[in-house]
C-alpha positions as CSV (number, residue, x, y, z in Angstrom):
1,X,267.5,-27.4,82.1
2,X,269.5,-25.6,84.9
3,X,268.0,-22.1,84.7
4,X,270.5,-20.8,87.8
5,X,273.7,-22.0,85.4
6,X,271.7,-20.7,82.5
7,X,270.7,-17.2,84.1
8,X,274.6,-17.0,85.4
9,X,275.6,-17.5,81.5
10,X,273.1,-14.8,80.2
11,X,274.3,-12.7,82.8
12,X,278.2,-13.0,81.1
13,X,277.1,-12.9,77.6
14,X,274.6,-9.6,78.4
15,X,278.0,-7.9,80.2
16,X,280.3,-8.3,77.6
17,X,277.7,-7.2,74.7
18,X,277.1,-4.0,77.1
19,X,280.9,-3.1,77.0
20,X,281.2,-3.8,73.3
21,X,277.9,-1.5,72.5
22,X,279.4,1.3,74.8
23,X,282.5,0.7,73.6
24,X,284.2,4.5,73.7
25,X,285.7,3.8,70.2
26,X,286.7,7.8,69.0
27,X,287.3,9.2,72.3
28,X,291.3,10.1,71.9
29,X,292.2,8.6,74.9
30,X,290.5,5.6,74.7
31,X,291.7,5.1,71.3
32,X,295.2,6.2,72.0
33,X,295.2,3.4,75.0
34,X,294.0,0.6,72.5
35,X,297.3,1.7,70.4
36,X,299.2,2.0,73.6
37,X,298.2,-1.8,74.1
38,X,298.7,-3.5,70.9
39,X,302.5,-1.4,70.6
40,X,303.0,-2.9,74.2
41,X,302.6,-6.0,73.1
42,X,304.0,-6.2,69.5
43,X,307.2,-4.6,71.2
44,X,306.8,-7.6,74.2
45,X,306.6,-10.5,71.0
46,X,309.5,-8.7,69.5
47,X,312.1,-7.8,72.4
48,X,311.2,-11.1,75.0
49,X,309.1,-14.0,73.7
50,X,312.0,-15.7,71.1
51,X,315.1,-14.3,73.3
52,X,313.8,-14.6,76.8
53,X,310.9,-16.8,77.6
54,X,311.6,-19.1,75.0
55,X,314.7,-20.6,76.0
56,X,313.3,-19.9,79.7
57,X,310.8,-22.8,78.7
58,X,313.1,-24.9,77.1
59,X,315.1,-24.9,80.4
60,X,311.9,-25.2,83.0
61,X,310.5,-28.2,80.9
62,X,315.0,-29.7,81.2
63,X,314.2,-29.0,85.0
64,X,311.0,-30.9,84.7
65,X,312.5,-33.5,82.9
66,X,315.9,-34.3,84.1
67,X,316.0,-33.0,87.2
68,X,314.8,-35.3,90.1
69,X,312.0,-34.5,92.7
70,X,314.2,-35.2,95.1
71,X,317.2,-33.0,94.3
72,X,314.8,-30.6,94.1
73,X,313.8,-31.1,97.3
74,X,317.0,-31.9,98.9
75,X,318.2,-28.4,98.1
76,X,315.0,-26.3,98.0
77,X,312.2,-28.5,99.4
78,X,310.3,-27.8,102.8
79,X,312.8,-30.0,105.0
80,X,315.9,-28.6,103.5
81,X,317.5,-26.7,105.5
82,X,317.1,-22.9,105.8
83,X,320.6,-21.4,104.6
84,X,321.2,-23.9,102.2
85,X,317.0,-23.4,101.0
86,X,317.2,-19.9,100.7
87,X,321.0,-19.1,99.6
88,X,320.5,-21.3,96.7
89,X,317.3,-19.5,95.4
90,X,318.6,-15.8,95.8
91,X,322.1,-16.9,94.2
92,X,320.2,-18.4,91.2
93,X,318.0,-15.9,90.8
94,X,321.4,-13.0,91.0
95,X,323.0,-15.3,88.3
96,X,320.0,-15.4,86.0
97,X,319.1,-11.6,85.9
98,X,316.0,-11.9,84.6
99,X,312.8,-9.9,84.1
100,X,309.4,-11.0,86.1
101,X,308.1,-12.6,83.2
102,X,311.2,-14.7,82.2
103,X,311.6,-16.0,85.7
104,X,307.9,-17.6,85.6
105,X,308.3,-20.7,84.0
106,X,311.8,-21.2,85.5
107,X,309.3,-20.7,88.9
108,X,307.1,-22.8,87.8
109,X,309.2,-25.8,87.2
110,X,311.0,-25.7,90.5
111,X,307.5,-25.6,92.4
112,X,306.1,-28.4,90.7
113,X,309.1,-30.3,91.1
114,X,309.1,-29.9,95.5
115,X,310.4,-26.8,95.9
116,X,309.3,-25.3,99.1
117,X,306.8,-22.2,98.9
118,X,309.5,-20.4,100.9
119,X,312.8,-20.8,98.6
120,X,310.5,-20.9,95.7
121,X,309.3,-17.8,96.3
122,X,312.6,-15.9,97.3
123,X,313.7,-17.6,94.0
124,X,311.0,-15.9,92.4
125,X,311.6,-12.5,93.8
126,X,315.4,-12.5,93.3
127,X,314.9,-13.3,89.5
128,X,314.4,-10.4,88.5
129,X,314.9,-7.9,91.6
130,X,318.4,-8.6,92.7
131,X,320.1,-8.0,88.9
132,X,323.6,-6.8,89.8
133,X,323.2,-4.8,86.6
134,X,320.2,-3.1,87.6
135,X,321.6,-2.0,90.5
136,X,325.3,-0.7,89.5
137,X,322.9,1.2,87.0
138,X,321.0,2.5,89.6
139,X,323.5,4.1,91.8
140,X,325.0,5.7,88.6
141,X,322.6,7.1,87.1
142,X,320.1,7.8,90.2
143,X,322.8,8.3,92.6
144,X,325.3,5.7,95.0
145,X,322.4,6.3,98.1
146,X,319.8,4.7,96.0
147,X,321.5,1.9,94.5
148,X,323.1,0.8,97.7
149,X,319.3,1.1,99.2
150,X,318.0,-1.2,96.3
151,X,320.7,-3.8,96.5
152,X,319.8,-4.0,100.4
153,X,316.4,-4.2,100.3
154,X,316.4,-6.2,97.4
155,X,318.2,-9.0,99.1
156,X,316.8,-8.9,102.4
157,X,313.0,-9.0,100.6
158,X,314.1,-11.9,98.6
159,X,314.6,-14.0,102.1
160,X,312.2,-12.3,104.0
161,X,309.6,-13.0,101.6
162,X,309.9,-16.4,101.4
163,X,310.5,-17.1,105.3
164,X,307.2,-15.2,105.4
165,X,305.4,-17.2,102.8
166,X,306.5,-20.4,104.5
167,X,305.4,-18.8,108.0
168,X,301.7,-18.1,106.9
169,X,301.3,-21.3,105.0
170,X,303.6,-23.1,107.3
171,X,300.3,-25.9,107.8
172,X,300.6,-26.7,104.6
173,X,304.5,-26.5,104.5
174,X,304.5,-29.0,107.3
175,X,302.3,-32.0,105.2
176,X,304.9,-31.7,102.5
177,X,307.8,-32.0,104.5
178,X,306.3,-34.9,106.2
179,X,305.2,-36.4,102.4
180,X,308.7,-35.4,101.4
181,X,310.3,-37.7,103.8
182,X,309.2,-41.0,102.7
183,X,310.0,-40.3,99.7
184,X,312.6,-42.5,98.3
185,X,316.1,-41.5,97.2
186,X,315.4,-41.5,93.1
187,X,318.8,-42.5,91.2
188,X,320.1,-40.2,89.0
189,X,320.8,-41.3,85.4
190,X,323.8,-38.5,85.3
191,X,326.3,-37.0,87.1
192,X,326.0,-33.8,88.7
193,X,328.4,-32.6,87.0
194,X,327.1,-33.3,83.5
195,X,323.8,-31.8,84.4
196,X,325.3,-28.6,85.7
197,X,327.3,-28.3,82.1
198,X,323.9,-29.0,80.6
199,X,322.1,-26.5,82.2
200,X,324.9,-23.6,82.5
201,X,325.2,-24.0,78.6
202,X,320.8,-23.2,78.1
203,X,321.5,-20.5,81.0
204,X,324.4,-19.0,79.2
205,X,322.4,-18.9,76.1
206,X,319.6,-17.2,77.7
207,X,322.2,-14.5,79.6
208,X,324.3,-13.7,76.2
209,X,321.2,-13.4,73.9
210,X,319.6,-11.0,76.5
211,X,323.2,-9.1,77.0
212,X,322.3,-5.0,76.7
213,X,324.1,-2.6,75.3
214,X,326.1,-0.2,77.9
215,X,326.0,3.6,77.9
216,X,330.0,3.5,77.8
217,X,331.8,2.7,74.5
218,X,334.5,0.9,76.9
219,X,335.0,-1.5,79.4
220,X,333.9,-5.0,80.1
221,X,330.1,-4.6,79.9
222,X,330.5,-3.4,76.3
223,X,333.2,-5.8,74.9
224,X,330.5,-8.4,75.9
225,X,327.8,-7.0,74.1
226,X,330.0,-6.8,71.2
227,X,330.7,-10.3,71.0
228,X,327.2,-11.2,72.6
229,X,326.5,-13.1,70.0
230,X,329.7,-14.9,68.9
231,X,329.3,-16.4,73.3
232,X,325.9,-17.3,72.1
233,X,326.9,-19.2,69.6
234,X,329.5,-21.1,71.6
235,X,327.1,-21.4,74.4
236,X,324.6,-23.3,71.7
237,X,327.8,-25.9,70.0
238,X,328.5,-26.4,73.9
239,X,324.8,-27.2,74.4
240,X,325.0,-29.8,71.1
241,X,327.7,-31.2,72.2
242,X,326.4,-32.3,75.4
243,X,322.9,-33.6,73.8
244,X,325.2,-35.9,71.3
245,X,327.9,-37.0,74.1
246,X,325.1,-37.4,77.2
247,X,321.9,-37.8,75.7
248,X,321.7,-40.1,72.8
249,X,321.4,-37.5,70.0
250,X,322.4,-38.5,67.0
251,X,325.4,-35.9,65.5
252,X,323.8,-35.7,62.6
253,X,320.9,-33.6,63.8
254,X,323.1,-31.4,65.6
255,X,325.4,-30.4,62.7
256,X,322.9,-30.3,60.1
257,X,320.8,-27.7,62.5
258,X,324.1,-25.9,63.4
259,X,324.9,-25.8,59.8
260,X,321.8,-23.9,58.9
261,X,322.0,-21.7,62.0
262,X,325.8,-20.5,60.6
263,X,324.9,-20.5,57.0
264,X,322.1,-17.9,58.2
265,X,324.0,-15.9,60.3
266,X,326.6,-15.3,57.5
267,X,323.8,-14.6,55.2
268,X,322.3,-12.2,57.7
269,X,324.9,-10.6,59.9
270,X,322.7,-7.9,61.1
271,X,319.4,-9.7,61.9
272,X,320.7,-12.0,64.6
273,X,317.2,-13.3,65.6
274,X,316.7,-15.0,62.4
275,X,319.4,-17.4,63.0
276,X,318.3,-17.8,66.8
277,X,314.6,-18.5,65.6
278,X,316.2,-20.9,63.4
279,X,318.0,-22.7,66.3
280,X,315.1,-22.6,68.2
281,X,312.8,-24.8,65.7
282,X,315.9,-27.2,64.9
283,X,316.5,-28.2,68.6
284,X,313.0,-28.5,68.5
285,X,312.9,-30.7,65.9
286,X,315.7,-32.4,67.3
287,X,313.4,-33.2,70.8
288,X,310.5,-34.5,68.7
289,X,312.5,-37.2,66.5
290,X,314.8,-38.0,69.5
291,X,314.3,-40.9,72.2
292,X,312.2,-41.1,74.8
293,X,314.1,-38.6,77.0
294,X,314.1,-35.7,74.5
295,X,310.3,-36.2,73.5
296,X,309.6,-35.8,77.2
297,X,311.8,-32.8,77.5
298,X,309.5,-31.5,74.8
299,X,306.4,-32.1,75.7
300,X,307.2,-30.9,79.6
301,X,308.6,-27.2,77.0
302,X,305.4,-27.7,75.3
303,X,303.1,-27.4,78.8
304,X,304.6,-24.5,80.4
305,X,304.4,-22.8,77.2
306,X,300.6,-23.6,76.5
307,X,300.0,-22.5,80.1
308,X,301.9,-19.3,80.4
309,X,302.6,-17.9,77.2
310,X,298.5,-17.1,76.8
311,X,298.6,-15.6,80.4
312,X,301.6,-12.9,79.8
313,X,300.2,-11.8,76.3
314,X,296.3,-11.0,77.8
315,X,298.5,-9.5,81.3
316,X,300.9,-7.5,78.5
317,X,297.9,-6.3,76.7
318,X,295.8,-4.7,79.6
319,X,299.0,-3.3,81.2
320,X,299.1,-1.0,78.1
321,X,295.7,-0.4,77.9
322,X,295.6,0.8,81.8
323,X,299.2,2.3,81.6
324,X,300.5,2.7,78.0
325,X,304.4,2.4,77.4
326,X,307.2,4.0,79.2
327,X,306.5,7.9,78.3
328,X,303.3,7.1,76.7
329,X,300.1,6.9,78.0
330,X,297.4,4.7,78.3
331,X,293.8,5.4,80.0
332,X,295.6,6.4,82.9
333,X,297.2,10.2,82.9
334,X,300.5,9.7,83.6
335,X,300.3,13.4,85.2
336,X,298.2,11.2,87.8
337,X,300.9,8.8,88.1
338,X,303.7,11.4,89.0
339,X,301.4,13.9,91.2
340,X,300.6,10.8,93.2
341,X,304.4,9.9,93.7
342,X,305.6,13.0,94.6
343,X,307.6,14.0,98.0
344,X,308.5,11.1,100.7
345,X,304.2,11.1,102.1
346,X,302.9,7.3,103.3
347,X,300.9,7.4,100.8
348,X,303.5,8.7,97.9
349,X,305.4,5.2,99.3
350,X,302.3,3.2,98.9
351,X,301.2,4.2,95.7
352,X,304.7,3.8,94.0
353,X,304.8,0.5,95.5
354,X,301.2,-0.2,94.0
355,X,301.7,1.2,90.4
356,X,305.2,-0.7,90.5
357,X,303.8,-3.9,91.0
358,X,301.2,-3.7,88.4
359,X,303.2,-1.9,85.6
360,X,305.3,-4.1,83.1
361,X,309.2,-3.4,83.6
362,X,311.0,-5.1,81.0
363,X,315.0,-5.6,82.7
364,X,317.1,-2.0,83.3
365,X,313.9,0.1,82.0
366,X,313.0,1.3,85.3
367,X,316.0,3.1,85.5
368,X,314.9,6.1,82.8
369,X,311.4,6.0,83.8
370,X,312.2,6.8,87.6
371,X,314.7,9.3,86.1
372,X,312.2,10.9,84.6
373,X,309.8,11.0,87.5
374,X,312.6,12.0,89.9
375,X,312.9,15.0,87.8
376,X,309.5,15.8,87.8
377,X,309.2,15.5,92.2
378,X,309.3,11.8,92.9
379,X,311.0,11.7,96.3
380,X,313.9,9.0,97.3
381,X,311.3,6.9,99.1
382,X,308.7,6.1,96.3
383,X,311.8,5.5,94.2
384,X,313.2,2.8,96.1
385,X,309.4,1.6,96.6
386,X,308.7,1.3,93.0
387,X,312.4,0.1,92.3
388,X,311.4,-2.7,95.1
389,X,308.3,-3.4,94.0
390,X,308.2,-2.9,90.1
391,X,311.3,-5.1,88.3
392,X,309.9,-8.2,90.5
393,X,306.0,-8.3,89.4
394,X,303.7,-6.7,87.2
395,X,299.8,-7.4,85.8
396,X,301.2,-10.4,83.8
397,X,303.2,-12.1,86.3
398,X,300.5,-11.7,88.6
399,X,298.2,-14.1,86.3
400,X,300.6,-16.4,85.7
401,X,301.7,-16.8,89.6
402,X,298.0,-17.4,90.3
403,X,297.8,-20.2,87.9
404,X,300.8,-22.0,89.6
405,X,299.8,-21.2,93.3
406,X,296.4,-20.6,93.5
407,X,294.4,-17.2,94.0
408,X,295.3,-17.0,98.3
409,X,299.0,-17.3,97.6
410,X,299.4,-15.3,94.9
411,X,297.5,-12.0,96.7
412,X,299.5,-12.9,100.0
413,X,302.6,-12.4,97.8
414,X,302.3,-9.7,96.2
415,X,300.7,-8.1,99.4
416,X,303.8,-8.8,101.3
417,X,306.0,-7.0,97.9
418,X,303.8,-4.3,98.4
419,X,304.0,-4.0,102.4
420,X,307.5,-3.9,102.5
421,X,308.1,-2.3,99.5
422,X,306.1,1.0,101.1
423,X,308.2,0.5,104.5
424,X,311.4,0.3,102.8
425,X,310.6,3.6,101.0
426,X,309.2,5.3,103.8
427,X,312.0,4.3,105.9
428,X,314.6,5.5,102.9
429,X,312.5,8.5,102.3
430,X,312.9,9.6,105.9
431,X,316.4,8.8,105.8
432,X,317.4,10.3,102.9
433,X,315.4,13.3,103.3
434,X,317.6,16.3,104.3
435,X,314.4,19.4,104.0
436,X,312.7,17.9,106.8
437,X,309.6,16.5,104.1
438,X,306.9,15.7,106.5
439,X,305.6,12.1,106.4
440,X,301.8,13.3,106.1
C-alpha cells in the first residue's frame, strides 16, 4: 500500500467532514447565502441553460464538425495575419452579444479547432464585453461619458488582450504556426456560402430567443422583441431547410418535429420555452437517427456540454453563495462591496475590477446594479472598471476557461482583464473627475 497517496486521501476526506461538522447551518447569514445560491442558480437553469448555452453548444459542436482546421486557421490561426486574426474575432463576438458564459463553448470550439491564443482570446473578450446593446444602455442610463468610455475600452481590451496573450505565450504560438504550415489544404465538402447560411440561421436563433425587452414602448428594439419569437421561428424553418437541402436529412423528420413545435406553440402562446425545449429534443433526435455527419455533429454537442455545463453550474452556485444575487446578499455584505468602490482611489479601481470579474453578470444586468452603486458613491472610474471587467468573466467562466487553456493561461488572462480594467478606470476616474478626488 502507498501510505503517502493514502495519508494525502485521509487528509481530503478528514477536511471535508470538518466543514460539514462545523457547518454554520442557523446562522442568518450563512443560511440566507445557501438560499442566495440555490435562487442563483434555479434563476441561471431557468433564464440561460435552454435559451443561451444550449443552442451555444449545438453551434460550437457545428464548428467542430463542419468547420475545417484549416479555415480556422486560415482566418484565426497563429500565421494568419494580424488585422484579418483579430478583426474577425472582435466583429464576431459584437454580432453575437453574448454573456461570459454563452461565449464559452463557442470559445472553446474555435481553440480546439487552431484558433490562435491571441484572436481566440480577443474572441473571447468581445463576446460578451463589446454588446452594442450594453453600451447604448450604458450611456443612457449612466450617462453619454460612460458609455462612450466603455465602448472604447471595450474594444481596444478585446485586441490588446489577445496581442498580449500571443506576446507572453508567443514560444508556444510560434510551434503552432510552424505545425500549422504543413498542414495540408483540407477540401471542403460545402460552399462557403452554404455554411455561412447554416450557421447565421443557429446564430439568429440564439440572438432572437435571447432578444430583451426595451424600457421604451416604441422604436425598433421593441418591435423586435415583439415579434422575437415569430424571427425565431423563421430562423428555425430556415435552419430545417438547410439540414434537408445540404445535409441529407430526410424532410420527414423536419416537418414532423416542426409540426409539434407549432402545434405547441398554438397550444401555449404564453410559455414560449415549451415549444423551444421541444425543438431542442427534436433536432436532437433528428442528429442521432441521421448519417454519419449529423451523429458526429451530435456527439461533438454532446462533449462540450458534458464538459462545461457541470463547470458553470458548481461556478453559478458558489458565486451566490460568496455574493448572493443582484440586490441580495450572500456571505459577503454588500455594504462591504460599495464602501470599497467608492470615490475614484487606486484601490476603489482595483477592487471594482476584482469583484467584476468574479461576480456573475448575466447580459444588460450590470447596468442597474452600477446604477445602484453610483447612487450610493461609486465613482466614474470603478464604474468603468467593473463595467470592463464584470460582463466579460466571472467565477464560472473562470473554471471553464481553465479547463480549455490550462491553469497558467487562464490566471494570465484574467490578470491582464483585471490590470487594465483598474488603469482604464483610474485613468477615466481622473478624467472625469471634476472635485479634484484625490487618487490616494
Amino acid at each position: 500500500m502507498n501510505w503517502s497517496k493514502e495519508w494525502k486521501s485521509l487528509a481530503w476526506i478528514t477536511a471535508a467532514f470538518l466543514a460539514c461538522f462545523f457547518l454554520p447551518v442557523g446562522i442568518p447569514r450563512f443560511d440566507n447565502a445557501v438560499m442566495e445560491s440555490l435562487h442563483l442558480i434555479q434563476w441561471y437553469a431557468q433564464e440561460h441553460v435552454l435559451l443561451c448555452l444550449v443552442p451555444a453548444f449545438f453551434i460550437a459542436g457545428a464548428v467542430a464538425v463542419f468547420v475545417s482546421q484549416a479555415s480556422v486557421m486560415k482566418y484565426l490561426g497563429a500565421n494568419a495575419p494580424k488585422v484579418l486574426a483579430y478583426g474577425v474575432a472582435s466583429v464576431s463576438g459584437t454580432i453575437l452579444a453574448v454573456c461570459s458564459c454563452t461565449v464559452l463553448p463557442l470559445f472553446a470550439g474555435i481553440y480546439r479547432m487552431g484558433a490562435g491564443l491571441g484572436p481566440a482570446t480577443a474572441f473571447l473578450y468581445s463576446g460578451p464585453a463589446i454588446n452594442v446593446i450594453a453600451i447604448i444602455l450604458t450611456a443612457r442610463i449612466l450617462g453619454l461619458q460612460l458609455g462612450i468610455a466603455r465602448a472604447v475600452g471595450a474594444i481596444v481590451f478585446s485586441v490588446v488582450i489577445g496581442l498580449l496573450m500571443h506576446f507572453i505565450f508567443r514560444k508556444e504560438e510560434n510551434e503552432n504556426a510552424k505545425v500549422a504550415a504543413v498542414l495540408p489544404e483540407a477540401e471542403e465538402e460545402r460552399p462557403l456560402w452554404q455554411n455561412g447560411f447554416y450557421f447565421a440561421s443557429m446564430v439568429l436563433i440564439l440572438v432572437f430567443a435571447n432578444w430583451g425587452a426595451s424600457d421604451q414602448p416604441y422604436g425598433l428594439w421593441h418591435l423586435l422583441h415583439g415579434w422575437k419569437w415569430v424571427l425565431t421561428a423563421v430562423a428555425s424553418v430556415g435552419l430545417g431547410v438547410i439540414l434537408v437541402a445540404w445535409f441529407d436529412v430526410r424532410w420527414w423528420k423536419v416537418l414532423l418535429t416542426g409540426s409539434v413545435v407549432g402545434v405547441s406553440a398554438l397550444l401555449m402562446p404564453h410559455a414560449p420555452l415549451f415549444p423551444f425545449t421541444l425543438g431542442i429534443l427534436g433536432l436532437a433526435v433528428i442528429m442521432n437517427t441521421g448519417g454519419e455527419m449529423m451523429q458526429s455533429w451530435f456527439s461533438s454537442t454532446w462533449t462540450f456540454t458534458k464538459q462545461i455545463l457541470p463547470l458553470l453550474f458548481f461556478g453559478v452556485l458558489l458565486t451566490g453563495l460568496l455574493l448572493g444575487r443582484p440586490g441580495e446578499e450572500g456571505l459577503i455584505p454588500s455594504q462591504w462591496v460599495a464602501s470599497l468602490v467608492g470615490g475614484n482611489s487606486i484601490w476603489a479601481n482595483l477592487f471594482a475590477s476584482v469583484i467584476g470579474a468574479f461576480m456573475y453578470f448575466a447580459t444588460l444586468t450590470e447596468i442597474p446594479i452600477l446604477q445602484g452603486l453610483i447612487g450610493n458613491g461609486m465613482g466614474q472610474g470603478p464604474a468603468l472598471a467593473l463595467l470592463l471587467a464584470g460582463p466579460a468573466l466571472s467565477l464560472p467562466n473562470m473554471l471553464v476557461i481553465r479547463s480549455v487553456l490550462g491553469t497558467k493561461k487562464t490566471v494570465v488572462f484574467v490578470l491582464l482583464v483585471i490590470v487594465m480594467a483598474t488603469l482604464s478606470g483610474i485613468l477615466f476616474g481622473i478624467f472625469a473627475s471634476t472635485g479634484g478626488t484625490p487618487l490616494l
